[in-house]
VEXMAR-612794 format. One line per 8 residues: number of its first residue (from 1); their letters; for each residue z, x, y of N, C-alpha, C. Coordinates in steps of 0.02 Angstrom, whole numbers, plus 32768, in hexadecimal, padded with zeros to 4 digits. Atoms other than C-alpha are relative to their C-alpha. Layout:
! residues N
NUM> a> Z X Y Z X Y Z X Y ~ ...
***
This chain:
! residues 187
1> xxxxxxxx> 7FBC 7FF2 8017 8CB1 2620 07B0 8030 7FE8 8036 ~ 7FD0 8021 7FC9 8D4B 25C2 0803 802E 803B 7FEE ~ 7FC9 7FE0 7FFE 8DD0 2630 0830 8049 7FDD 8020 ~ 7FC6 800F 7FDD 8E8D 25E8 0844 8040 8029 8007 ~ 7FBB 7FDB 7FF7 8F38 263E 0885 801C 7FEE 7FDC ~ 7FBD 8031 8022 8FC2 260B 0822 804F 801F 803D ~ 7FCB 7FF0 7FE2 907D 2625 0869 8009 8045 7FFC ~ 7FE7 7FBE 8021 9077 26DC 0817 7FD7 8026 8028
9> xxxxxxxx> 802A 7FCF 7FF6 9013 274F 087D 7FE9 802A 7FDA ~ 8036 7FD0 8047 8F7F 279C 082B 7FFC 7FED 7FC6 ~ 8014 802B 802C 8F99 2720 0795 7FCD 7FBE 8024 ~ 801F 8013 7FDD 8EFD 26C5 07AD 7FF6 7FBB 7FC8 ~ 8027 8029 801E 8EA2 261D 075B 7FB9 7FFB 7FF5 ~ 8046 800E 7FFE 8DF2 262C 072B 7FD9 7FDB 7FF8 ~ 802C 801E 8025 8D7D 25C8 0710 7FB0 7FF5 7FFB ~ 8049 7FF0 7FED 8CD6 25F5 06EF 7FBA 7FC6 7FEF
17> xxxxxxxx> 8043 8037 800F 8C32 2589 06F3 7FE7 7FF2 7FCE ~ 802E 800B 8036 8BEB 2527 0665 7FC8 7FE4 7FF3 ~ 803F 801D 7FF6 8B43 24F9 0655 7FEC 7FE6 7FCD ~ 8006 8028 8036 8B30 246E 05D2 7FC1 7FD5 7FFE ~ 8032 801B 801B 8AA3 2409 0587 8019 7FE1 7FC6 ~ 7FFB 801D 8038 8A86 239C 04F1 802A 802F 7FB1 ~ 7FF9 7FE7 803F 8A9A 2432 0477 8055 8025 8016 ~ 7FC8 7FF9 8012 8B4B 246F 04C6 800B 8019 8049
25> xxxxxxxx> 8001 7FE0 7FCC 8B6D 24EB 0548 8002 8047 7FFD ~ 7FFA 7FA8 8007 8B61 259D 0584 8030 800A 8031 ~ 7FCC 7FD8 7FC0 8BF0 2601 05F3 7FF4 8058 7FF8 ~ 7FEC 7FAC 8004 8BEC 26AC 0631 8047 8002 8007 ~ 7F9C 7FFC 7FFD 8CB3 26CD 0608 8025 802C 8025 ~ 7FD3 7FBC 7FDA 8CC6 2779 064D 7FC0 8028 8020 ~ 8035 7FD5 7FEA 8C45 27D6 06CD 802E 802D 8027 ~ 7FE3 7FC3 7FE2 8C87 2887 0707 8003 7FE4 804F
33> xxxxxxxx> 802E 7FF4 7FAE 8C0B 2879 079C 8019 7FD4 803C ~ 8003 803D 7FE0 8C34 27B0 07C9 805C 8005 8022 ~ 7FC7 8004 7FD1 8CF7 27E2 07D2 800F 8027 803D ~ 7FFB 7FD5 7FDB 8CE4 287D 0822 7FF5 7FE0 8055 ~ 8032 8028 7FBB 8C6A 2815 08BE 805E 7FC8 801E ~ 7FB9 802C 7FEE 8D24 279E 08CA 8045 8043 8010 ~ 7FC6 7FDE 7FE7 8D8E 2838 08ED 801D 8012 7FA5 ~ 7FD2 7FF9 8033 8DD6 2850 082A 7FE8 802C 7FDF
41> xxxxxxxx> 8021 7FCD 8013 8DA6 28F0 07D6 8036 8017 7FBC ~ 7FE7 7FF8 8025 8DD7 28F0 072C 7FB9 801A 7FC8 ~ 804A 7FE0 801E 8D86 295F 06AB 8026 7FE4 7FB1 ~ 7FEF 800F 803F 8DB1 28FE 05FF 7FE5 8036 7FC7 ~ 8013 7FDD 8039 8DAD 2973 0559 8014 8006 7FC9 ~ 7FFE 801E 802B 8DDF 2910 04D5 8014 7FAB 8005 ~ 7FEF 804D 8001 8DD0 2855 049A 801B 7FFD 7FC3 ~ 7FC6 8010 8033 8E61 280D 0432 7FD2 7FB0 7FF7
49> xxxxxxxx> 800B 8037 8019 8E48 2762 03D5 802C 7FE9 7FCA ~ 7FC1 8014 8032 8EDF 2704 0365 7FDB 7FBC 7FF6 ~ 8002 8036 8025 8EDD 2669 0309 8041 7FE8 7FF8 ~ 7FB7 8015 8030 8F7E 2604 02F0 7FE5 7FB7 7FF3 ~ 8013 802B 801F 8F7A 258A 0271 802C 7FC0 8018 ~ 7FDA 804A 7FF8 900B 2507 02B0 8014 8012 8038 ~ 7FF2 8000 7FB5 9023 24D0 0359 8048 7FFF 7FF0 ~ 7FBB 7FE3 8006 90D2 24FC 03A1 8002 8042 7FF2
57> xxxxxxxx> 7FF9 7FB0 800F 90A2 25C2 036C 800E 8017 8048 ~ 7FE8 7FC2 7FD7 90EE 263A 03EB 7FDD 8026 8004 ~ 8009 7FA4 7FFB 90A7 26D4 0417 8023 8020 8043 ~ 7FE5 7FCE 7FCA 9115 2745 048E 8047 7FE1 8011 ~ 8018 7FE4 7FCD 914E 2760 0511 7FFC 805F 7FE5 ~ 8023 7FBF 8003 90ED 2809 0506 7FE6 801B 8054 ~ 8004 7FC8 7FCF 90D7 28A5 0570 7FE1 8035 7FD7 ~ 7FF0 7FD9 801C 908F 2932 0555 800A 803E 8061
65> xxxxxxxx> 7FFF 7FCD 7FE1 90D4 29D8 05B9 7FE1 802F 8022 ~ 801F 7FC4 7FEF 9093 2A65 061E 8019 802C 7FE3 ~ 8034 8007 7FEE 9042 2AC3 0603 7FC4 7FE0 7FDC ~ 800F 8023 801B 8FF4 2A47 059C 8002 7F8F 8012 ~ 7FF6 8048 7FEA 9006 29B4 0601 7FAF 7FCB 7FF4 ~ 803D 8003 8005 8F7D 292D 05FD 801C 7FB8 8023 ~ 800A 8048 7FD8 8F3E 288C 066C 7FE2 7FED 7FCC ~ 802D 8034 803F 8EEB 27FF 05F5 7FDF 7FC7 8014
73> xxxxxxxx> 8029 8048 7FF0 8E6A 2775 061E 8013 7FD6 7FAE ~ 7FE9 8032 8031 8EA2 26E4 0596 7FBB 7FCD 7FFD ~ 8033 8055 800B 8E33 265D 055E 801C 7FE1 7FC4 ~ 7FFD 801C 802E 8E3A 25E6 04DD 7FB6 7FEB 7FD7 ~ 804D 7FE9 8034 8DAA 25FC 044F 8001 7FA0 7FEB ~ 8004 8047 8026 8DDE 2538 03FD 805F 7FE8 800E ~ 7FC3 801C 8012 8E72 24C8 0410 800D 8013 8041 ~ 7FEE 8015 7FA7 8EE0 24B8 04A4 8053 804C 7FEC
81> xxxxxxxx> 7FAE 7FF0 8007 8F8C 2525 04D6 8011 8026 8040 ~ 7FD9 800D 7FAE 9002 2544 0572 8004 8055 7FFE ~ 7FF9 7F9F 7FFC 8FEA 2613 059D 8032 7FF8 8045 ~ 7FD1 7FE4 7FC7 9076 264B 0601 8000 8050 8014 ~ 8003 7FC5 7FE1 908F 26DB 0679 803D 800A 8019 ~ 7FCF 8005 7FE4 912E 2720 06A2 8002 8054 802D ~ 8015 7FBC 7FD7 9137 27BA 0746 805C 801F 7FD7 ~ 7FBC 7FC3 800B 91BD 2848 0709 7FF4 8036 802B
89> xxxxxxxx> 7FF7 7FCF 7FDE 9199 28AB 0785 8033 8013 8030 ~ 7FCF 7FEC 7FE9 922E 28FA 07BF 8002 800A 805A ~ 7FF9 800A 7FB4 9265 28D0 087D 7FC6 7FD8 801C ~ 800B 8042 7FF3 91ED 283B 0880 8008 7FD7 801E ~ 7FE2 8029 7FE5 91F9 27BC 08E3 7FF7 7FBA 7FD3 ~ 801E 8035 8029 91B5 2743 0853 801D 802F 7FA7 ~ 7FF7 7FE1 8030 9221 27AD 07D0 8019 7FC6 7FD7 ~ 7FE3 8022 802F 9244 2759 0746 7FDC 7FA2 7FF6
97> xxxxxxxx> 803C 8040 7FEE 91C7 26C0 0781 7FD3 7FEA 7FD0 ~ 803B 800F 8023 9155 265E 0718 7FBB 7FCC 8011 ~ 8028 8025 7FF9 90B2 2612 0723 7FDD 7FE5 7FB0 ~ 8029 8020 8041 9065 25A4 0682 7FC5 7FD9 8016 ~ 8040 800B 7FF7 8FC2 2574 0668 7FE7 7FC9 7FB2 ~ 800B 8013 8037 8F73 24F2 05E8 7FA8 8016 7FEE ~ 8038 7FD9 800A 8EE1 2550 05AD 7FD5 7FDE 7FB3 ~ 8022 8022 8028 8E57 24E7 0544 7FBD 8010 7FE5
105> xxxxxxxx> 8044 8002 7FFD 8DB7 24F4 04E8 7FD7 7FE2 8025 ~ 8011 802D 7FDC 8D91 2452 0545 7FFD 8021 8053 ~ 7FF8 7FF9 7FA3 8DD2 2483 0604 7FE7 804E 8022 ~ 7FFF 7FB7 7FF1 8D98 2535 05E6 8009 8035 8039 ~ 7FBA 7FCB 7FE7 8E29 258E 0650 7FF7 8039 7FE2 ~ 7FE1 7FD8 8010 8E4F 2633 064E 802D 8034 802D ~ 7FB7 7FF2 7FD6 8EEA 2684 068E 7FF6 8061 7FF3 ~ 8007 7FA2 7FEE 8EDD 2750 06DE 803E 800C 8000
113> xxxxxxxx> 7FB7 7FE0 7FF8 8F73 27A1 06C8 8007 804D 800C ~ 7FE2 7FAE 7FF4 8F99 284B 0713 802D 800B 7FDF ~ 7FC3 7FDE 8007 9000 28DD 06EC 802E 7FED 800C ~ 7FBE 8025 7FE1 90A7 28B5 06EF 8033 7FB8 7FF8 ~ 7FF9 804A 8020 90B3 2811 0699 8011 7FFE 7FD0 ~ 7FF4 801F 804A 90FD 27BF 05FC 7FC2 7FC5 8007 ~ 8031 8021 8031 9089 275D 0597 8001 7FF2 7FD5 ~ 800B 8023 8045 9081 26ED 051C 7FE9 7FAA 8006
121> xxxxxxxx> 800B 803A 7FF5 9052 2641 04F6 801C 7FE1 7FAB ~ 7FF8 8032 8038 9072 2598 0478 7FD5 7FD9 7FF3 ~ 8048 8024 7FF4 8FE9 2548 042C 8026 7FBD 7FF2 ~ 7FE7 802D 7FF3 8FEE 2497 0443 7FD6 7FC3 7FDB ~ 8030 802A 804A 8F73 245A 039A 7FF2 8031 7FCA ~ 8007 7FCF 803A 8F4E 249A 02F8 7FBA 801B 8011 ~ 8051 7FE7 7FFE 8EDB 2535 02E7 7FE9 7FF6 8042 ~ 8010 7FFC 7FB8 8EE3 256F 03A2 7FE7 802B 7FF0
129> xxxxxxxx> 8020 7FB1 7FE6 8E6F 2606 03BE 802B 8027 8033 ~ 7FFF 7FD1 7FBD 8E92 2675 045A 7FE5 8043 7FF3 ~ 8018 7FB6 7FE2 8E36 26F9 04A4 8002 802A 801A ~ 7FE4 7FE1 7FD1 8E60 278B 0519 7FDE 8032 7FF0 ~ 803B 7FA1 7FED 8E14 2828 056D 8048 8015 7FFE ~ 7FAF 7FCF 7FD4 8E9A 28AD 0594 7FDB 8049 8013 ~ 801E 7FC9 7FCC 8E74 294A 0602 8012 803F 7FE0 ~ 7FEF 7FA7 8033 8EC7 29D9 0587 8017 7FE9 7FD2
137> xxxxxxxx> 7FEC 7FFF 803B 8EDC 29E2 04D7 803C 7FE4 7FF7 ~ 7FB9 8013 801A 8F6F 2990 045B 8010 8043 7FEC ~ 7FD0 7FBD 8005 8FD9 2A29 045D 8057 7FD9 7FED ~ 7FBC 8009 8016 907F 29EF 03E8 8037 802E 8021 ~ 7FB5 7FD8 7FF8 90F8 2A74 0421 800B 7FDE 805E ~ 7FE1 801B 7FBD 90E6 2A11 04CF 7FF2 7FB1 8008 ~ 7FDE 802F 8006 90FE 296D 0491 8037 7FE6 800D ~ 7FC0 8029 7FDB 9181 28F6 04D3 7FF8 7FBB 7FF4
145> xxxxxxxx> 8001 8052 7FE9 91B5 2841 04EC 8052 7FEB 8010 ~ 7FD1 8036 8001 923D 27C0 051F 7FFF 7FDF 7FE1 ~ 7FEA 803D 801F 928C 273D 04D0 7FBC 7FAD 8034 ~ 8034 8029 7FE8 9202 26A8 04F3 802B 7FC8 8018 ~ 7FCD 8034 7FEE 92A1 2623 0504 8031 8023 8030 ~ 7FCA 7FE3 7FC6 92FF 2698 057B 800F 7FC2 8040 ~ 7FF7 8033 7FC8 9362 2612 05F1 7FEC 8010 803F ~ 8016 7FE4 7FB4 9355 267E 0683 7FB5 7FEC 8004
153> xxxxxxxx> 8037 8008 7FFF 92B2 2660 067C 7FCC 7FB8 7FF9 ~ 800E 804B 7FDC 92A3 25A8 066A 7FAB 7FE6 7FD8 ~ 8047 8021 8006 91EE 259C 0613 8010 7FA8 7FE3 ~ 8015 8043 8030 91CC 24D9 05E0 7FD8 801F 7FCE ~ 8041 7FED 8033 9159 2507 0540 7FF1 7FBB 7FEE ~ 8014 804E 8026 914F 2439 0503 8018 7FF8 7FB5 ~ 7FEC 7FFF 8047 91A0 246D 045A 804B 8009 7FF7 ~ 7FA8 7FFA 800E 9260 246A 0409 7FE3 8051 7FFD
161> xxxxxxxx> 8001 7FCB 8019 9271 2524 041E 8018 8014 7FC2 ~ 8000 8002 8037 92CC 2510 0374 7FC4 8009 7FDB ~ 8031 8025 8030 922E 24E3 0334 7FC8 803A 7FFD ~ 8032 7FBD 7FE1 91CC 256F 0373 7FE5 801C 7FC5 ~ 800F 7FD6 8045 9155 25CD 02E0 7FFA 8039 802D ~ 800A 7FA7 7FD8 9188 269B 031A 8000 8015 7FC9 ~ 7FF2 7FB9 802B 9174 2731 02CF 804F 802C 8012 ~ 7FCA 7FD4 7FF1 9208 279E 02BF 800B 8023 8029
169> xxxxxxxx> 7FE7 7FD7 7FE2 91E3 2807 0330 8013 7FD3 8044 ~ 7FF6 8035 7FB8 91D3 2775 03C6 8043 7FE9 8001 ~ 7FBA 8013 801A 9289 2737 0366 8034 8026 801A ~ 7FC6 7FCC 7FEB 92DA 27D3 0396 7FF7 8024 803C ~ 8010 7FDE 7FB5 929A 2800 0447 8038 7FF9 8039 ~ 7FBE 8005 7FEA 9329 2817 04C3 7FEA 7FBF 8057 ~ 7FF2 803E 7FC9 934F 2793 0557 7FED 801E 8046 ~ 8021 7FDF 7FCC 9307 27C7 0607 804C 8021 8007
177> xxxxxxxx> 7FBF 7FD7 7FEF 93C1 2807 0644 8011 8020 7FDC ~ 7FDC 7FBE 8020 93D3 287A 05CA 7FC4 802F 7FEB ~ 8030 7FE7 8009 9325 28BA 05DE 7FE2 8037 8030 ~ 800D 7FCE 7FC5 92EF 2950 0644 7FBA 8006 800D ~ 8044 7FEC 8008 923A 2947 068B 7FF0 803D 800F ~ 8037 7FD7 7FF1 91D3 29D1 067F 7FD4 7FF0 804C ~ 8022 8001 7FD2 917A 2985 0711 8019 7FFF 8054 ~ 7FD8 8030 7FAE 9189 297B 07E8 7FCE 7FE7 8025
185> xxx> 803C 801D 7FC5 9148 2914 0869 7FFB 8037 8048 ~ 8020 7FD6 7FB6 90DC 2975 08EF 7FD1 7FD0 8017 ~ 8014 8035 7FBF 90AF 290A 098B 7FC3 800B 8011
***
């Protein structure tokens, strides 16, 4: 398993070993034991899995709250698309900061995201998969998100944000400056 920093502290890059042959390949994706031995002690207890059918789909930026907060290992199951990470943790020195990632069936990436993060990504072909652990339950009443085009925030995504396929609720998520995190940075 390769482990890389990104600019975000504690957002990490994974990339775990594949051991291929004629008939395809095998990866171990997620070992408790193998992150724990690297210092990272995450106890995943639920896996999510989406489908979007046309590249250019949106999902987020998503949060969820304490006490319901959750970190997420990402992968991509088929198809390619750019997962972003954005820190909200209040008094930050990387507040409001982003790191993106192009996360592939092919390059099989996957992007750790702690507590404390927005999240979302754009797939970038038809009929992207993605995968993700998260560390505590989807608890709705501590759902959240930003606006995914928020300027302050500056993401490139590779698409007319016009063009963007959202859901309503991603449509109507408020702009980081008029957003209060739930979260803070401790040193």
């Amino acid at each position: 398993m390769e482990i890389e920093n990104t600019m975000l502290p504690g957002v990490l890059i994974l990339r775990p070993s594949r051991f291929g042959d004629s008939r395809g390949f095998f990866s171990e994706s997620w070992s408790e034991q193998r992150m724990r031995d690297a210092g990272l002690a995450f106890h995943f207890v639920q896996d999510n899995h989406s489908m979007s059918v046309y590249a250019g789909t949106v999902r987020g930026m998503h949060f969820q709250s304490p006490p319901h907060a959750q970190a997420k290992l990402v992968r991509c199951g088929r198809g390619r698309l750019l997962d972003v990470a954005v820190d909200i943790r209040k008094g930050s020195p990387t507040f409001g900061k982003h790191v993106a990632v192009e996360l592939s069936f092919d390059n099989g990436r996957q992007l750790l995201i702690p507590r404390g993060f927005l999240h979302g990504f754009v797939t970038l072909v038809p009929e992207t998969e993605i995968i993700y652990k998260c560390d505590d339950y989807y608890a709705p009443e501590c759902d959240g998100g930003v606006r995914f085009d928020d300027p302050d925030i500056g993401i490139e995504w590779g698409i007319d944000p016009e063009k963007a396929v959202l859901s309503d609720k991603d449509r109507a998520a408020p702009l980081l400056k008029d957003f209060v995190s739930p979260f803070a940075w401790e040193e």
